[in-house]
N, C-alpha and C positions, 0 to 999 in steps of 0.2 A: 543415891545418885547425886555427884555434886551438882551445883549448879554453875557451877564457874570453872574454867578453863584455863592453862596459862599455856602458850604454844613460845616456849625455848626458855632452855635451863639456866644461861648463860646469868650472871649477876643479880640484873638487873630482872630476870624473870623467876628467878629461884627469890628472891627480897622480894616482890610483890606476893608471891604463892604463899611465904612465909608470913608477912604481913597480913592477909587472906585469913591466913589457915590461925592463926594466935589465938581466935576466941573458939576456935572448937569448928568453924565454917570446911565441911569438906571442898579439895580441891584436888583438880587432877593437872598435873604438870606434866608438859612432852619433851622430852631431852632427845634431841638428833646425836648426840653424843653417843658411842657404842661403850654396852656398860655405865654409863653414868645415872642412868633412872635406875640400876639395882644397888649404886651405893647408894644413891639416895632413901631409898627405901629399903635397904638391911641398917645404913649409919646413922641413919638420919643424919645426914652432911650433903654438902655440894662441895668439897677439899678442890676442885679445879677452879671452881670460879669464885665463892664464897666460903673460904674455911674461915672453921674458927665458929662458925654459928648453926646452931642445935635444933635442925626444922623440926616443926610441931607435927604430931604423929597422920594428923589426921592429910596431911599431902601426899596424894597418890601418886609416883610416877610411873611413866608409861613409856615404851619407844616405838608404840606404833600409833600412826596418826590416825588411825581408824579406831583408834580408843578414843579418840576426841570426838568423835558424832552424838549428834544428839545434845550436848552440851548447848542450853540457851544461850550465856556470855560469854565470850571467850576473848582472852586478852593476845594480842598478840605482841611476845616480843622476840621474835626473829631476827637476826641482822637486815638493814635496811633494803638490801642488794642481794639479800635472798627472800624475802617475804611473799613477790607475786607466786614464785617455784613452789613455796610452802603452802601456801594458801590453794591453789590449784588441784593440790592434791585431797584437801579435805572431802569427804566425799557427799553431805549437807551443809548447807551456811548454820550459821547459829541466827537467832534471833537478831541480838547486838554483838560486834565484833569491833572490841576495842583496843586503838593501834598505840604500842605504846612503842615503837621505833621512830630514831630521830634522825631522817637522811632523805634525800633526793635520790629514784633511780639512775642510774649512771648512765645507761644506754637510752633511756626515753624523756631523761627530765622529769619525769609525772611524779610529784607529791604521794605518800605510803598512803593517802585517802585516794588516788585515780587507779593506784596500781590494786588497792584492794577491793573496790569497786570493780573494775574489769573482771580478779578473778572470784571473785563471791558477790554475784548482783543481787544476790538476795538478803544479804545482811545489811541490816541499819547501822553507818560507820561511826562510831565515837573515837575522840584522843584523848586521849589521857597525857600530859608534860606538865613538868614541872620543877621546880630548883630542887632535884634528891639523886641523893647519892644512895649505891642499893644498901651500900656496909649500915648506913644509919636506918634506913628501912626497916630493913630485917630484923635490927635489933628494938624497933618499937619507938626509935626518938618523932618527933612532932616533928611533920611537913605539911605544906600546905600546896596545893595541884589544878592548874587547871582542867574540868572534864567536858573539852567540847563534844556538844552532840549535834551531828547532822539532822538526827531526826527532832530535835529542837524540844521543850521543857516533858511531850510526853516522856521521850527516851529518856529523859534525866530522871525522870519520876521512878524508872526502872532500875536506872543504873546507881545512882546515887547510895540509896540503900544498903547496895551490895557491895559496894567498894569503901564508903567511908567507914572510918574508925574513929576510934579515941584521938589517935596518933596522925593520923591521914587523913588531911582536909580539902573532899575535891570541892572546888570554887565552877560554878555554871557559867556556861557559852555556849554560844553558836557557832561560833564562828571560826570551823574546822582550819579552814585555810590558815587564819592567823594562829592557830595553835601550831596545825604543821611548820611555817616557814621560822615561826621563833626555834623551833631544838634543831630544826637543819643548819639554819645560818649560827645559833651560837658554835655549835661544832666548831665549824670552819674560824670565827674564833677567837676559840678555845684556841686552839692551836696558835695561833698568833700573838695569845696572851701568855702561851710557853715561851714561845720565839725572845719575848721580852725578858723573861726569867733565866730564860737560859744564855742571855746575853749579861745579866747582869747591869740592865738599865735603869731599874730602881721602882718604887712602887706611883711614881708621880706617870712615868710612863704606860704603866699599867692602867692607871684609871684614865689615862687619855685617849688610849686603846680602848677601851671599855665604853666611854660615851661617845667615839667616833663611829665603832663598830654596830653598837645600835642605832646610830642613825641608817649605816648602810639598811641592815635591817630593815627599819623601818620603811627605805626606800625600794627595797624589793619586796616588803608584804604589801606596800599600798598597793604596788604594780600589779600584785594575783588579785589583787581584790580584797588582805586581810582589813582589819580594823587596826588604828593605830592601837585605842587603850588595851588592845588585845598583846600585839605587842613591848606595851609598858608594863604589861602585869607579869605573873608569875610565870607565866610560859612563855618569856620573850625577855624582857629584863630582869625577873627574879633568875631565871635558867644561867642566864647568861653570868652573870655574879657571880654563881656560884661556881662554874664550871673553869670561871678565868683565873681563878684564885689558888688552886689547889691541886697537888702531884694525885691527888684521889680523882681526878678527872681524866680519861684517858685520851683525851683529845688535848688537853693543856702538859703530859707528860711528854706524849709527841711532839708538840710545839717545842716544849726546855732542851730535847734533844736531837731536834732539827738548833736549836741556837748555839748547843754547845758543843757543834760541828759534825754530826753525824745527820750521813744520807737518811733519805725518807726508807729505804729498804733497808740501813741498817738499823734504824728505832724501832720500827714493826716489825720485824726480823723474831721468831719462837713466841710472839705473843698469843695466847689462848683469845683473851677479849678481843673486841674492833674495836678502833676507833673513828667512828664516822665519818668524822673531819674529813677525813684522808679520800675516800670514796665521794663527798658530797662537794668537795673544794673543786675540782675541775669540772664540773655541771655548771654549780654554782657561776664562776669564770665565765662560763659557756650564756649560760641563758641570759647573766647581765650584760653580755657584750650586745645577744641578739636583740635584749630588751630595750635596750642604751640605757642602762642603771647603773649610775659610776659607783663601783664598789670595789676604790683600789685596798682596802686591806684584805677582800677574799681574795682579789690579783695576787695579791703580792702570796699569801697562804699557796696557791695554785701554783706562784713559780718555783716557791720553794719547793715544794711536795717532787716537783718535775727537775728536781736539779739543776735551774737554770743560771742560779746564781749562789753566791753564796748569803748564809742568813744577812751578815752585818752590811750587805750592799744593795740588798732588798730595805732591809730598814734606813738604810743612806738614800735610797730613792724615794721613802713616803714622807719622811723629814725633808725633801727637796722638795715637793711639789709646791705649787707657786700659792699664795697667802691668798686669803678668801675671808668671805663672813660666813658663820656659824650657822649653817642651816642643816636641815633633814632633805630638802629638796634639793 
């Protein structure tokens, strides 16, 4: 019976199961995908969302989520915007149920730690985030991850264990909120660090993008309640870095072709993956307006997304705002 869980096949949950399962640790994987838990388990492949890499034998998939009971840990990585629907159905909590989606629900605003509390109040919630891409995961290179625990250093004492690796270094917190709001907001962007690529602005604008966007950040984790150095760490500015940097991030490919003139329905248009951004950008818009947390480059991400303008006159209006000193606040 494993002990460990992964709920959706998608990339990023097939590279954890993978990474999981390398030393021999049985895992049992849930693919909502029809047919996709039996290639995985006659090919040993994921070919839709991770080809090219050779899962280890001992990954069970499954597609019905009533194979997932009884499972003490389970990871959840669901798309962010279907996760409560997913979870709901489970038919016992797990012990620990650890959220490794990065998004704001769309319709309620609540953070993947409120929406999964509501629908499993019996589980102890942990996050797992951090600067990884699942291509490098899965094949065993070294990352390092924040793993906030709600239930605070016992839970860790539980989960830690089971999750680290040679390769995979989760780093200790508390402080869920701050782990949540860093992968929501770098999302959104990510995206805006495509806008820049895909414009062709050069990499001086990129990094100004990069340390303006974490202050916004910053300024909408202080507002829930996160910790700053939670934010400055690996699930708040290590995420962010990496995800701004690279067509391997699917929120920064959206961005380069939101800049190089294509609608937001033409760039996600046949894509298997999500890209979060896109679902988390007009919440985000939303809650900082109600919060009053100036955070014009998720603005500007939001107008884009909604067609309001075109990229290079959205970046003509953040370049225009009027001169200020350098603050987080």
């Amino acid at each position: 019976m494993p002990a460990i869980g992964v709920l959706g096949a998608g990339a990023w949950g097939t590279a954890l199961a993978q990474m999981l399962a390398a030393d021999g640790t049985a895992v049992r994987l849930w693919a909502r995908e029809p047919g996709l838990a039996d290639e995985i388990n006659r090919q040993r492949g994921n070919t839709p969302f991770l080809p090219g890499v050779a899962l280890a034998p001992t990954i069970q998939a499954v597609d019905d989520l009533a194979a997932m009971a009884g499972l003490p840990v389970l990871l959840a990585v669901v798309p962010a915007q279907f996760l409560g629907a997913t979870l709901r159905q489970l038919e016992t909590p797990p012990q620990d149920l650890v959220l490794c989606a990065k998004g704001i629900e769309a319709d309620s605003g609540r953070l993947m730690g409120e929406v999964a509390a509501a629908a499993l109040p019996g589980a102890e919630i942990a996050v797992l985030s951090g600067p990884t891409f699942a291509r490098e995961v899965a094949l065993g290179l070294p990352t390092a991850i924040t793993l906030a625990c709600a239930g605070g250093e016992a839970q860790w004492a539980r989960l830690a264990p089971l999750l680290a690796r040679p390769a995979f270094r989760p780093y200790y917190s508390d402080d869920v909120i701050g782990a949540e709001v860093g992968g929501a907001v770098k999302n959104v962007l990510a995206i805006a660090c495509g806008v820049v690529e895909g414009l062709g602005l050069g990499e001086n604008a990129r990094a100004a993008l990069i340390a303006r966007g974490h202050a916004e950040m910053l300024r909408f984790g202080l507002a829930l309640g996160a910790r700053a150095e939670t934010l400055s760490g690996l699930c708040g500015l290590g995420d962010l870095v990496l995800t701004c940097a690279s067509t391997a991030s699917r929120n920064f490919s959206l961005g380069k072709a939101l800049g190089e003139g294509l609608s937001a329905a033409e760039a996600l248009s046949g894509k298997l993956s999500v890209a979060e951004g896109a679902a988390s950008a007009p919440v985000l818009a939303r809650l900082a307006g109600e919060l009053d947390i100036e955070m014009p480059i998720a603005m500007a991400v939001n107008q884009l997304l909604a067609g309001q303008a075109p990229a290079r006159d959205v970046v003509g209006r953040l370049l225009s705002r009027p001169l200020k000193a350098e603050a987080v606040g």
